[in-house]
N, C-alpha and C positions, 0 to 999 in steps of 0.2 A: 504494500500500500504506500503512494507515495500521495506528498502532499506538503504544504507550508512550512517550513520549521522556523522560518526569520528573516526578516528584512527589514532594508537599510537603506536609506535617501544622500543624496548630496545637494546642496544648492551652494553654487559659485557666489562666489564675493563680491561683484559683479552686480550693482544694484541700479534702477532707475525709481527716479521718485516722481509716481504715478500723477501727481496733483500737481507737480511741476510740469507735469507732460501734460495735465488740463487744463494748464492756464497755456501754455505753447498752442496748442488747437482751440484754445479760446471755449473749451468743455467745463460747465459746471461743474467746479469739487464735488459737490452734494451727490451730483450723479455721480462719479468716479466712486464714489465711498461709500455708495450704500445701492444703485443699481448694478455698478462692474462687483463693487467691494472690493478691488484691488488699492490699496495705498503705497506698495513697492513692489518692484519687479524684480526679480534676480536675471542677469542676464551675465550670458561667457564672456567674458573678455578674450583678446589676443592670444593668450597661453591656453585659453579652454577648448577643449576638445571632445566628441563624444566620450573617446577612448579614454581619456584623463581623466573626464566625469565619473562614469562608469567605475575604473579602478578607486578613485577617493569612494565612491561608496562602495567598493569589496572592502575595501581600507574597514568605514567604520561598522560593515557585515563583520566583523572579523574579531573586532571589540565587544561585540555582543554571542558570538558562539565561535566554538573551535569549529575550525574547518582543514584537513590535511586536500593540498592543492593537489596532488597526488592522487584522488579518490574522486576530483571531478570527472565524469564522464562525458558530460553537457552542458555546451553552452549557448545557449538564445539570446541574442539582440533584437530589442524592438525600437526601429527608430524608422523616420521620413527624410531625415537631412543628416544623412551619415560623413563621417570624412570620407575627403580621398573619394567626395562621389559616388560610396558604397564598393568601391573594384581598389582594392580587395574587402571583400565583407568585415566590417568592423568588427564583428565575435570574432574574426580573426586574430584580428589587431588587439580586441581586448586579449586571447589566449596566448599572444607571445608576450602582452605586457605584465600578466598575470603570473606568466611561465607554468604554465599547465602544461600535464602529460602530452602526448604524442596520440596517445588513445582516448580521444576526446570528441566527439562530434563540435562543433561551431557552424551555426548558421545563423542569419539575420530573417526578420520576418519586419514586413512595412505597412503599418498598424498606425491610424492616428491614438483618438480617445478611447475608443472601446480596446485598445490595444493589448492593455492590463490583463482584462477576463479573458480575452482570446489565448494572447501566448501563455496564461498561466497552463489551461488546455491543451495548447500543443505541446507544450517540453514534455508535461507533465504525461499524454498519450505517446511522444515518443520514447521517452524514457521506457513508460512501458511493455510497448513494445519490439525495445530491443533490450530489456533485461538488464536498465541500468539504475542505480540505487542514488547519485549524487550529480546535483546538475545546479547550474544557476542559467537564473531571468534577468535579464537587464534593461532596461526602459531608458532610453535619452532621445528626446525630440527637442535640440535648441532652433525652435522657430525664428529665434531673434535673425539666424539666418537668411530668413525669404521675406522676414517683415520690410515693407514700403513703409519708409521714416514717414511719408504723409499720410496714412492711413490711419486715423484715428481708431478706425472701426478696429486694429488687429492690435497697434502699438501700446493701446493703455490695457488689454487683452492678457499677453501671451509672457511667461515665466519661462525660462529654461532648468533644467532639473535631470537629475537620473536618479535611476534606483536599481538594488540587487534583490532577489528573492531565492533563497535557498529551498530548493526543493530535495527531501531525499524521503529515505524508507524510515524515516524518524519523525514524521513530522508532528506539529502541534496543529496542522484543522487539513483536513480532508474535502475535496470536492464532493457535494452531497447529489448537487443540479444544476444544469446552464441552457441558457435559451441563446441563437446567435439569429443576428437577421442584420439584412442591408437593400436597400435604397437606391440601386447603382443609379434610377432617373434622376436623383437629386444632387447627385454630384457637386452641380456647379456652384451649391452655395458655400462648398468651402475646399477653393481650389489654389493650387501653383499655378502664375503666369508669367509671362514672360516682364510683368512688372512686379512680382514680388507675392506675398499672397494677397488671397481675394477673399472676403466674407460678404455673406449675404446675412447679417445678422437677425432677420426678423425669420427667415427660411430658415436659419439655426433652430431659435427660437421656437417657431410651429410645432418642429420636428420634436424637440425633445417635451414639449409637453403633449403632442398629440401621442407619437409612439413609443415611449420610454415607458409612463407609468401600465400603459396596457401590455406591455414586455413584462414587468415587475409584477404584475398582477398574475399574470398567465404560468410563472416561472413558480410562484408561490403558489397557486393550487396545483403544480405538478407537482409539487412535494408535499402535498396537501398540509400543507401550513397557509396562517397570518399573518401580519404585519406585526400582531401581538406575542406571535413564537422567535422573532428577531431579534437579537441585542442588538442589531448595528449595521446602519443601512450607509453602506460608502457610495456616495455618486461622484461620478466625477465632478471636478469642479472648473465650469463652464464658466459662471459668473453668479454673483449671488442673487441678481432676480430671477432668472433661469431656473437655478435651484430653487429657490423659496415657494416657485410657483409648481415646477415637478416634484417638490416632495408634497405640497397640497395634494397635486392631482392626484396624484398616487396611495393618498389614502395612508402617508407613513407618518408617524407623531415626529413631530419637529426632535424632539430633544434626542432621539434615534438617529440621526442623518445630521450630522457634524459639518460645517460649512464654515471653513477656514481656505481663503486663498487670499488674505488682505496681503501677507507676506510673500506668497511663491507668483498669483496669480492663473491662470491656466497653464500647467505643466504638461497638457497634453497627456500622452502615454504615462506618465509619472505620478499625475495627482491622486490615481486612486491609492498604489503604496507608500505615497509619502502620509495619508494619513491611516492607513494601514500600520506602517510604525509606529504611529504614536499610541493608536488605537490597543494596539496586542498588549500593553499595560494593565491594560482593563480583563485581560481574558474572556472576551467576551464567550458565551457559546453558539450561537449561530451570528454570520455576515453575512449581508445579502450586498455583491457588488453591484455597480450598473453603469457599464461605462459608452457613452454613447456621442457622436461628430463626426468627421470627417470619411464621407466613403459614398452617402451615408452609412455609417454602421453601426447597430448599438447591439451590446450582450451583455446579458446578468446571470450572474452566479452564485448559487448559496454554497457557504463553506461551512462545516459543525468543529467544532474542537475535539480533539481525541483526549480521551479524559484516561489517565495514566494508571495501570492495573493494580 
């Protein structure tokens, strides 16, 4: 049985200050702070890299459990704006920076926001089956990349961030149930262009309250559970009116579904496990993830805790 045992975020040093950026585009603070609710941005500098990301958070993965590098067998990268272009795949790059075995699969998978629940699934059924015990997840998507300095709509939006997630045969929660679904007509509301990227913020918007809580809903009578069997509903974090109004729809009590990105802002691929870390403090016993944008694509996964014999 494989599944969660721990993970670990990074955010670069690397800060913009989000209401200096609303008064530059001549945007209400009021709305920056309480519609985006972003009030800083982290973003990579010069020296940041996926691959650098990535490794400072195996860094502080490493701090919090022993891990022999030795006994990886996999590695998955979830990123959009890799280095080097993606050629050669950045779980490469991260496994020669790592200095991992020789016996190792590495591969990248390109995954916006739903990105999280997805690749958790695929390492997690590769491992399986090919009969491997110890693997890490990586998540880095530094949008600051494609963002158009004039684009309001993305620049007081998007945080860069990684994260690691240890998966092996020891784990602390287990996959219970996942639902995956995608949108390929709607594509265009949030695309790469040949000027940088592109949001279609109100087509965001639609989307994630029309189809997300009815994903959420449908995911939990497959497991014939409630909102009431939950400890901890992670969404991603899109923006806080977004949120505020998907976790209404969806019927989940506000104090269950944590909405924190004043500090990181949309980490993309990143923001469901950076509060995931904080969150496994709490041991919660069931998570319900729901990670849903860009493709369209959204998936929600409920995780239970393995409760130790």
């Amino acid at each position: 049985m494989l599944g969660i045992q721990s993970v670990a975020s990074y955010l670069p040093k690397g800060r913009v200050d989000n209401l200096k950026q609303a008064d530059r585009f001549e945007t209400d603070r009021e709305f920056v702070e309480q519609k985006i609710g972003v009030a800083t941005l982290p973003r990579f500098e010069e020296i940041d890299s996926v691959v650098s990301a990535s490794v400072a958070a195996f860094d502080r993965l490493c701090e919090k459990v022993h891990i022999d590098k030795s006994e990886i067998e996999c590695v998955v990268l979830c990123t959009q704006n890799p280095d080097k272009g993606g050629l050669p795949h950045n779980s490469a790059l991260v496994h020669a920076a790592l200095e991992l075995s020789e016996d190792c699969a590495c591969f990248d998978i390109g995954l916006g926001c739903s990105g999280y629940v997805y690749g958790l699934s695929v390492i997690q059924s590769f491992m399986t089956a090919n009969g491997m015990t110890k693997g890490l997840f990586f998540t880095c998507d530094p949008y600051s990349r494609i963002l158009d300095p004039e684009d309001k709509n993305t620049c007081l939006l998007f945080g860069d961030a990684a994260s690691v997630t240890f998966v092996s045969d020891t784990p602390r929660y287990k996959l219970a149930t996942a639902k995956f679904s995608t949108k390929g007509a709607g594509s265009e509301a949030l695309q790469k262009t040949d000027h940088g990227l592109v949001m279609n913020g109100r087509a965001v918007f639609n989307f994630a309250l029309q189809d997300v809580p009815k994903q959420i809903k449908r995911t939990l009578a497959s497991a014939e559970l409630t909102a009431d069997d939950i400890d901890l509903f992670l969404l991603h974090q899109g923006s806080r009116f977004m949120l505020e109004n998907t976790i209404k729809r969806g019927g989940i009590p506000a104090e269950k579904a944590p909405i924190r990105l004043s500090e990181t802002g949309n980490t993309v691929s990143s923001s469901i496990p950076i509060l995931l870390e904080t969150e496994l403090d709490n041991s919660p016993r069931r998570i319900l993830m729901s990670g849903f944008g860009v493709g369209l694509s959204w998936a929600t996964a409920i995780y239970e805790e393995i409760k130790p014999n």
